[in-house]
C-alpha positions as a printed Julia matrix, in Angstrom:
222×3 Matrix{Float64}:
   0.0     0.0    0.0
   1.33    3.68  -0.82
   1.52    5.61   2.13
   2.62    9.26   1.24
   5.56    8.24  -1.06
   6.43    5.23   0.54
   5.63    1.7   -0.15
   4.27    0.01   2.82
   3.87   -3.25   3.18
   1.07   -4.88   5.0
   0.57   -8.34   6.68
  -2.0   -10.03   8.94
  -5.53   -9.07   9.1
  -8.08   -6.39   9.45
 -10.11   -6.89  12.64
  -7.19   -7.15  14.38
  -7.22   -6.16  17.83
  -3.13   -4.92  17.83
  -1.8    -2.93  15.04
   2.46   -3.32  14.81
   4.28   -1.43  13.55
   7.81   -1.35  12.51
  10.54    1.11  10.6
  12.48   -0.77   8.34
  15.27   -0.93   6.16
  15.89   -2.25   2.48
  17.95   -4.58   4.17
  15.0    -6.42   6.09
  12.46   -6.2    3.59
  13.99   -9.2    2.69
  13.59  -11.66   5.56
  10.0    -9.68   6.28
   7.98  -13.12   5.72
  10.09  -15.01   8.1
   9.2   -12.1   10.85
   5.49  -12.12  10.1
   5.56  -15.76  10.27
   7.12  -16.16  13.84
   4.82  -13.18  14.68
   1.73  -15.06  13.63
   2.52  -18.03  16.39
   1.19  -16.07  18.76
  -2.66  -16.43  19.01
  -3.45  -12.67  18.97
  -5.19  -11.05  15.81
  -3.14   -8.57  14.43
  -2.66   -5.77  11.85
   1.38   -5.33  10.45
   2.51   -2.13   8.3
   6.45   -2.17   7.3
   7.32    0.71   6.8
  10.73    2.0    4.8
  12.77    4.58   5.54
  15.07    6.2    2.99
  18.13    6.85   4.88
  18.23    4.8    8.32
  21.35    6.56   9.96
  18.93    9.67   9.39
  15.19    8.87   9.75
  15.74    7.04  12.77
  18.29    8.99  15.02
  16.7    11.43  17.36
  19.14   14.18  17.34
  22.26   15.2   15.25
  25.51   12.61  16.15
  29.15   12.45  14.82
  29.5     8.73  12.9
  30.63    5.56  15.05
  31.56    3.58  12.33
  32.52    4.18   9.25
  32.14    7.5    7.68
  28.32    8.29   7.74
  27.27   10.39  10.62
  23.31   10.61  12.16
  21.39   13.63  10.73
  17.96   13.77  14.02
  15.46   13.04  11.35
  13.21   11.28  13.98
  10.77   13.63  14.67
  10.05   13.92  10.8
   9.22   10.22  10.7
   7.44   10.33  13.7
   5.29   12.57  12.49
   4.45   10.65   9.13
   4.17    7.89  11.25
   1.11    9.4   13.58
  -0.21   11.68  10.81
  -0.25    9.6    7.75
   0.54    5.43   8.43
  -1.74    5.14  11.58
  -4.64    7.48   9.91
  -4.47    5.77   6.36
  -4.61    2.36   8.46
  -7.57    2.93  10.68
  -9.04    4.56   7.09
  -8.6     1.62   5.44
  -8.87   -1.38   7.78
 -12.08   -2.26  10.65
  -9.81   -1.76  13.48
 -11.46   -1.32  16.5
 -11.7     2.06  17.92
  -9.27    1.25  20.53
  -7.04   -0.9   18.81
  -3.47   -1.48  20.8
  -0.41    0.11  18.83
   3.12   -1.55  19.26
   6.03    0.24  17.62
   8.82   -2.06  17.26
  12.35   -2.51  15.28
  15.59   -3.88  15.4
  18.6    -1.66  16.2
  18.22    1.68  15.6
  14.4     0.92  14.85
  14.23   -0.06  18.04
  15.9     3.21  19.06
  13.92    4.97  17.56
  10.53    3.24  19.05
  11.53    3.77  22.57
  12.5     7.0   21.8
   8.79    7.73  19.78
   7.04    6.67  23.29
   9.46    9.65  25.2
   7.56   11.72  23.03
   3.38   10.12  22.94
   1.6     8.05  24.71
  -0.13    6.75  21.69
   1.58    3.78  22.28
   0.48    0.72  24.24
   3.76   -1.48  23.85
   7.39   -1.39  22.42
   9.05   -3.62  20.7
  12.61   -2.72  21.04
  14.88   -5.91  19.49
  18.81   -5.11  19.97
  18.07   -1.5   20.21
  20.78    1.31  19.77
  20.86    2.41  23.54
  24.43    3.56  23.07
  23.48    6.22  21.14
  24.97    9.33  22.29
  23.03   10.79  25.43
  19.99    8.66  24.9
  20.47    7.41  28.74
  20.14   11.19  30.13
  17.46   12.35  27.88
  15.29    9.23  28.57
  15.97   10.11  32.18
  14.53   13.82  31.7
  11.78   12.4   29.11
  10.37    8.96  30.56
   9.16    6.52  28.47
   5.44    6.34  28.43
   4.2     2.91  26.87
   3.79    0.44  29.97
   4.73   -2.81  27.78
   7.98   -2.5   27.04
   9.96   -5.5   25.5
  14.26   -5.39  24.99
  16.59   -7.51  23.94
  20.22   -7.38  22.96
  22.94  -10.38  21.77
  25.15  -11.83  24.54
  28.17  -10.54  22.64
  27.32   -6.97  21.46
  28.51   -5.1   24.57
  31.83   -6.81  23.67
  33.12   -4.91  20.88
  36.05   -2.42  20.64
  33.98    0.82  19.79
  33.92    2.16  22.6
  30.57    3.94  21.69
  28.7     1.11  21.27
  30.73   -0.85  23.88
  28.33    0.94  26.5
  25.14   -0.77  24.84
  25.13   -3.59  28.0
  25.63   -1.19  30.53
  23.1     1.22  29.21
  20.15   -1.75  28.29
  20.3    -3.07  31.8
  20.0     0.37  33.65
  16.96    1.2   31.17
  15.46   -1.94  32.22
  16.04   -1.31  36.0
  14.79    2.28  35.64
  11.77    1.24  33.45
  10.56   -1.78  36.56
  11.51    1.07  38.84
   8.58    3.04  37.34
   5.94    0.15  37.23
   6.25   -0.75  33.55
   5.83   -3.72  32.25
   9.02   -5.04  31.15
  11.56   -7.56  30.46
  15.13   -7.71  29.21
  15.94  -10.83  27.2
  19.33  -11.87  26.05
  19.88  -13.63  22.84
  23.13  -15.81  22.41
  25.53  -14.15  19.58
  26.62  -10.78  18.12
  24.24   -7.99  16.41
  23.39   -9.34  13.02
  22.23  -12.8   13.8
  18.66  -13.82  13.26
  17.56  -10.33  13.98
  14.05  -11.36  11.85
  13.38  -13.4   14.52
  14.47  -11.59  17.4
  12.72   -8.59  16.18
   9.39  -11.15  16.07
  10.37  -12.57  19.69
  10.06   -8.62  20.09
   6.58   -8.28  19.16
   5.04  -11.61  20.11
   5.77  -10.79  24.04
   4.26   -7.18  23.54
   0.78   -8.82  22.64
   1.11  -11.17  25.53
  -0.92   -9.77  28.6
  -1.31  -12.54  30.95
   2.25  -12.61  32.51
């Protein structure tokens, strides 16, 4: 479905009672079926919009950043795409599909997807769950301005690979410290939320992990 300019790709089914939603790259457009698939074990009814972004250093970041690898720095597009996202995708959605009136909206993504979902829920509390799969918490000062902006969604799912803290940038070296004290802080607060490690570095089975992502967000009985 066009959305705007942008080709959006829909899964699942209309009278769904949780509509997911997740930024993506060209990069996992390609292993989208597997997600949706592992998704779809769980037995909730549910409404899925992928949704591209054109340059993912930039659409995704929150705020301006130097690079951390290689030569392409982070231009703070966020609030752009998180506009489209609440103006244009979730409109044109509820336009198009029966959802209920009250239908439950997860944001989730991989990396700095998932960044950028936990940082969408500093800024709305349209959302009723994140999905955040090996999310870019080392981003430069994410950790103090999600202290002075609190997350808002009370499901909040993270994950990150056993070996990703290890690495020698010393940027994203700080991503272990930084997920477990945003876990802490979020139970702290009363949310809902776990913290699940997944054996291996940052690129493996990330389809998957970003599904394990969204399959516990739908879960309520815990």
């Amino acid at each position: 479905m066009q959305i705007g300019n942008r080709p959006c790709r829909i899964y699942g089914e209309a009278h769904a009672e949780y509509l997911l939603l997740q930024m993506t790259g060209e990069h996992e457009l390609q292993s989208m079926e597997s997600e949706i698939a592992a998704i779809a074990q769980s037995a909730h009814h549910f409404l899925f919009a992928a949704i591209p972004v054109e340059s993912w250093n930039d659409a995704l970041s929150p705020w301006e950043a130097p690079a951390v690898w290689g030569k392409q720095g982070f231009g703070g597009k966020a609030t752009e795409t998180l506009c489209f996202l609440t103006e244009q995708v979730i409109s044109t959605l509820k336009r198009q599909y029966p959802l209920p009136e009250n239908v439950k909206i997860i944001l989730g993504g991989y990396s700095l997807a998932g960044l950028f979902a936990l940082w969408a829920s500093t800024q709305t509390d349209l959302f009723y769950g994140i999905a955040a799969a090996s999310p870019s918490v080392w981003f430069p000062e994410w950790m103090k301005f999600e202290q002075q902006h609190p997350i808002q969604a009370q499901h909040i799912y993270l994950s990150l690979g056993n070996k990703e803290e290890h690495t020698k940038n010393a940027v994203m070296a700080a991503v272990g410290d930084n997920i477990r004290t945003l876990h802490s802080r979020l139970a702290e607060r009363g949310a809902d939320c776990t913290l699940e490690w997944n054996s291996g570095g940052h690129f493996k089975d990330a389809d998957l992990r970003t599904a394990k992502a969204f399959r516990w967000t739908m879960e309520e009985s815990r």
